[in-house]
TORPA-4810 file (N, C-alpha, C, O; in nm, 3 decimals):
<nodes>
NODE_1_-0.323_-1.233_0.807_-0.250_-1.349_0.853_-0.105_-1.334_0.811_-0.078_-1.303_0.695_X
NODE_2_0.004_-1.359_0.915_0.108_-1.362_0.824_0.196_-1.464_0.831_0.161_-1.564_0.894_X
NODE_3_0.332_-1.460_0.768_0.392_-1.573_0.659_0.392_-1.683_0.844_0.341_-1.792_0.820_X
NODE_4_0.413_-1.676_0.922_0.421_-1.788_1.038_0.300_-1.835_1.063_0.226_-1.749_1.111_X
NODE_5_0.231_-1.983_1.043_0.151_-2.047_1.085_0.035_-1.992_1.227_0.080_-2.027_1.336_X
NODE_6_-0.034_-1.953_1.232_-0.135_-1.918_1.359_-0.086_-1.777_1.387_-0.147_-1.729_1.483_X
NODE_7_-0.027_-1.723_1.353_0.032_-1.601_1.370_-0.052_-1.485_1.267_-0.028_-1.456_1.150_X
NODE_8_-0.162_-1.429_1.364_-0.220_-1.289_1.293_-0.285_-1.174_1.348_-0.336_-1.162_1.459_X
NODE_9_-0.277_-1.092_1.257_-0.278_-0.939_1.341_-0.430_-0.929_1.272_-0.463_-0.976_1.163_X
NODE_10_-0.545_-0.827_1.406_-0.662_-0.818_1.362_-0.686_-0.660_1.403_-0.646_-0.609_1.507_X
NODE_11_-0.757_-0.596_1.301_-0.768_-0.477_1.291_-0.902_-0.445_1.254_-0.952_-0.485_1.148_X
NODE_12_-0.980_-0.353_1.363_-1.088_-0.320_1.343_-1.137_-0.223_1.191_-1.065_-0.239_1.093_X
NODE_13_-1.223_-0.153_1.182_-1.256_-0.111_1.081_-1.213_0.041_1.102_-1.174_0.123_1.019_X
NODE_14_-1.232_0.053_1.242_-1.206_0.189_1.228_-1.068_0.213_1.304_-1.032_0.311_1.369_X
NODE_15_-1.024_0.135_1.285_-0.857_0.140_1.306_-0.770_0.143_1.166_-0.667_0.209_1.151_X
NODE_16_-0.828_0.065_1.075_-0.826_0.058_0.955_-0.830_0.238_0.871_-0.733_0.294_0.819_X
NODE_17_-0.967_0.288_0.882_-0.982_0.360_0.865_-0.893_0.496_0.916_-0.863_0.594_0.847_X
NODE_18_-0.865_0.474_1.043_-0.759_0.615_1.103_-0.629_0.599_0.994_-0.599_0.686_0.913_X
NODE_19_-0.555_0.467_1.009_-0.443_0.443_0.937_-0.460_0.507_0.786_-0.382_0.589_0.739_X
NODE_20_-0.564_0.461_0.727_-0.625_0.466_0.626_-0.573_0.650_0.578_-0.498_0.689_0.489_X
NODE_21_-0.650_0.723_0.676_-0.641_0.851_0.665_-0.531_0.938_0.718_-0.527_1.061_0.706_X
NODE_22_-0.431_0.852_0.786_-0.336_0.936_0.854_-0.188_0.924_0.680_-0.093_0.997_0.651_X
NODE_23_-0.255_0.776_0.602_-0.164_0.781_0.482_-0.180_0.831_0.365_-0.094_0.849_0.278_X
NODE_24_-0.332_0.861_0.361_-0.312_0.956_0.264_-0.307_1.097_0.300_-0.257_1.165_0.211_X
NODE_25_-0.347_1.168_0.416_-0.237_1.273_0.440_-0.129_1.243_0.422_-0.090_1.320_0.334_X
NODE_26_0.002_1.136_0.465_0.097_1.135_0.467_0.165_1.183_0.280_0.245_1.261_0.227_X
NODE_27_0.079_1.086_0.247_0.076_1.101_0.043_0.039_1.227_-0.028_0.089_1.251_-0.137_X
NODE_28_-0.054_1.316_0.034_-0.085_1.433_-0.015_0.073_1.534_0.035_0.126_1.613_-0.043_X
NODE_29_0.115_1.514_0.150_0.172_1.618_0.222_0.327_1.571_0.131_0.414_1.656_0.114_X
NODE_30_0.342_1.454_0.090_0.463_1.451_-0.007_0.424_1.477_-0.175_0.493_1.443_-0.271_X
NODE_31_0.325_1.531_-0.178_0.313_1.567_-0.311_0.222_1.453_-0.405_0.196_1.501_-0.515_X
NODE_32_0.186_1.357_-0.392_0.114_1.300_-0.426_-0.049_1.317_-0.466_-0.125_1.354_-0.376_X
NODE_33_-0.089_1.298_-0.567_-0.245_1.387_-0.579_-0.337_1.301_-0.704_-0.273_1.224_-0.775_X
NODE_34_-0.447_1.313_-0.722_-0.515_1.284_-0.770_-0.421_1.239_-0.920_-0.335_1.318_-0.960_X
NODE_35_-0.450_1.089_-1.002_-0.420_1.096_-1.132_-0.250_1.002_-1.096_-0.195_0.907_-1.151_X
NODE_36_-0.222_1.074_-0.998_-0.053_1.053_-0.994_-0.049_0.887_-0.970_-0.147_0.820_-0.937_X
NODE_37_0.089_0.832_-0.995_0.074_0.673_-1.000_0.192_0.623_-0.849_0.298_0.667_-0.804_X
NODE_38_0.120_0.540_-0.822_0.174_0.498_-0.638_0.263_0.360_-0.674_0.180_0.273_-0.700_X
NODE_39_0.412_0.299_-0.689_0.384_0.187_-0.673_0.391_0.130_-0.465_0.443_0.199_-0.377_X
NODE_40_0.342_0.031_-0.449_0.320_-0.033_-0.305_0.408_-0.122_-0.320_0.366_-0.212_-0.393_X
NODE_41_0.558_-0.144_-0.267_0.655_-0.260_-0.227_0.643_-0.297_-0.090_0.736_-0.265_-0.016_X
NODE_42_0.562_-0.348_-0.051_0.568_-0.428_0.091_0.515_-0.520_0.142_0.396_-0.501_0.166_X
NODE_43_0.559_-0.624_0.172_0.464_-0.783_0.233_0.321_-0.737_0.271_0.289_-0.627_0.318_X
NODE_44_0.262_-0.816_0.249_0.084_-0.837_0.259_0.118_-0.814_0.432_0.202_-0.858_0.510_X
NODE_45_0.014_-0.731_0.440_-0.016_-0.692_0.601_-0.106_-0.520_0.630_-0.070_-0.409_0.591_X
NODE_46_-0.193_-0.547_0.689_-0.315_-0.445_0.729_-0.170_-0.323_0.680_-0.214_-0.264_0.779_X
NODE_47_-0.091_-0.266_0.645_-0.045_-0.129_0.645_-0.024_-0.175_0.509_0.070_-0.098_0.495_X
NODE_48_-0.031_-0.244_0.376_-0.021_-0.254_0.278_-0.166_-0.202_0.211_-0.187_-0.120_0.122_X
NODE_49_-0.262_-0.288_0.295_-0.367_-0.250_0.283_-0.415_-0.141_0.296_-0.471_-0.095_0.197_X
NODE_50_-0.413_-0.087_0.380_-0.436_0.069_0.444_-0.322_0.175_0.309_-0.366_0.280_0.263_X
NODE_51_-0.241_0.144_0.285_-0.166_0.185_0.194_-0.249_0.209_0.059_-0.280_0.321_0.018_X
NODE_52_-0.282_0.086_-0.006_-0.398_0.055_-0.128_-0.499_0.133_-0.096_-0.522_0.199_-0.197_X
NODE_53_-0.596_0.173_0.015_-0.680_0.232_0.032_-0.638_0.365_0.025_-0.715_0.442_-0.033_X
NODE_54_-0.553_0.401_0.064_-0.506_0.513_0.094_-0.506_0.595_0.018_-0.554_0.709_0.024_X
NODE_55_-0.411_0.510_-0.120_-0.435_0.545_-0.282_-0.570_0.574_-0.341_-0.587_0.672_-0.413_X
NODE_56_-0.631_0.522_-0.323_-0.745_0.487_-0.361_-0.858_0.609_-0.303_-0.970_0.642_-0.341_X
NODE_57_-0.782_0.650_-0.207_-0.919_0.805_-0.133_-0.894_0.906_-0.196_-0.969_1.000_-0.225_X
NODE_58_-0.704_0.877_-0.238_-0.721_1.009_-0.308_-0.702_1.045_-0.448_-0.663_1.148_-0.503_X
NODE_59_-0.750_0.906_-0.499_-0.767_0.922_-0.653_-0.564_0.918_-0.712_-0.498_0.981_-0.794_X
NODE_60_-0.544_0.838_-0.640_-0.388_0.845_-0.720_-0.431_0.642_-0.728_-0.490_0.565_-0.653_X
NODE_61_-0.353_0.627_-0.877_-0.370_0.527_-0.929_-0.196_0.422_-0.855_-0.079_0.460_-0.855_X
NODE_62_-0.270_0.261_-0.791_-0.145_0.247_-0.726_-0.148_0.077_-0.775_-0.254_0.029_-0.815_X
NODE_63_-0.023_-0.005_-0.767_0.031_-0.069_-0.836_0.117_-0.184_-0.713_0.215_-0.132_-0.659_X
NODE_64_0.095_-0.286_-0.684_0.114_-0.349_-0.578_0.259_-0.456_-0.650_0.250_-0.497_-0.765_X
NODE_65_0.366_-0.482_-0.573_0.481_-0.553_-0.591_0.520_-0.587_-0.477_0.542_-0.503_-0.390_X
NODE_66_0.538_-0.741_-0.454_0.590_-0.787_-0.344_0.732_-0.837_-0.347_0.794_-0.845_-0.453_X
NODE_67_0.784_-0.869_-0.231_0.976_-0.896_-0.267_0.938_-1.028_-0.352_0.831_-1.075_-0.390_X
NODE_68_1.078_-1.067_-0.364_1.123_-1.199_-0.427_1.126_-1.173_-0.590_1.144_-1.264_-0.671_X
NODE_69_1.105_-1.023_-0.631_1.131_-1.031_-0.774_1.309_-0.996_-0.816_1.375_-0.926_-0.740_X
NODE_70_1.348_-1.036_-0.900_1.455_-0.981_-0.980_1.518_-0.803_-1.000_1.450_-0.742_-1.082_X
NODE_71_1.585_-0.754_-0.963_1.598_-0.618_-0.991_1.517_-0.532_-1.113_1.466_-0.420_-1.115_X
NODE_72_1.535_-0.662_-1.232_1.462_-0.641_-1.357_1.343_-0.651_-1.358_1.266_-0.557_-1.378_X
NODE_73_1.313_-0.768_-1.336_1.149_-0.799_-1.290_1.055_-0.682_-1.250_0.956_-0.639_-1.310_X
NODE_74_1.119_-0.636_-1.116_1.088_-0.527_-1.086_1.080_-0.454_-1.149_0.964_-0.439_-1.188_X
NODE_75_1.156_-0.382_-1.191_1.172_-0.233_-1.268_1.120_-0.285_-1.404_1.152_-0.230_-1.510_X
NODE_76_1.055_-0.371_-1.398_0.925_-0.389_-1.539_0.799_-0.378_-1.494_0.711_-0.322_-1.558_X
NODE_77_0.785_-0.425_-1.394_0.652_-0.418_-1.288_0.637_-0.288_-1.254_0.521_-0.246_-1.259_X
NODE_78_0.728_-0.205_-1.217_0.697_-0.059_-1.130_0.642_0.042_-1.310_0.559_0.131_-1.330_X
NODE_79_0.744_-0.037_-1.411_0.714_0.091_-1.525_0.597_0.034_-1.592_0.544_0.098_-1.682_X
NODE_80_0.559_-0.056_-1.564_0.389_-0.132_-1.647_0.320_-0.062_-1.568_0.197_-0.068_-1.572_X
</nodes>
């Protein structure tokens, strides 16, 4: 669902799943790998998600932050 009232995007499972797998190739092919730490900066929406999963297939540990924090805030959140 997103931030506008009646306004939402619906995504099958295995649409989910392609995305799913086209990002963690995308994450392996930049060097990303098992153990390694992901943070996720982007509004709640099926490619955040697919993102989290994404992390998650290939064993890299990932860390979710949405806007509206402080420069600082942030950069306490990304190093926790």
């Amino acid at each position: 669902e997103k931030d506008e009232p009646g306004e939402e995007v619906r995504v099958t499972y295995r649409e989910l799943l392609e995305l799913t797998c086209r990002l963690g190739n995308t994450l392996k092919r930049q060097g990303v790998k098992q153990g390694d730490r992901v943070t996720i900066y982007m509004p709640p929406s099926p490619l955040a998600v697919a993102s989290m999963l994404a992390c998650a297939r290939i064993g890299a540990v990932h860390a979710v932050v949405f806007a509206g924090f402080s420069a600082e805030s942030l950069a306490d959140r990304i190093q926790d």
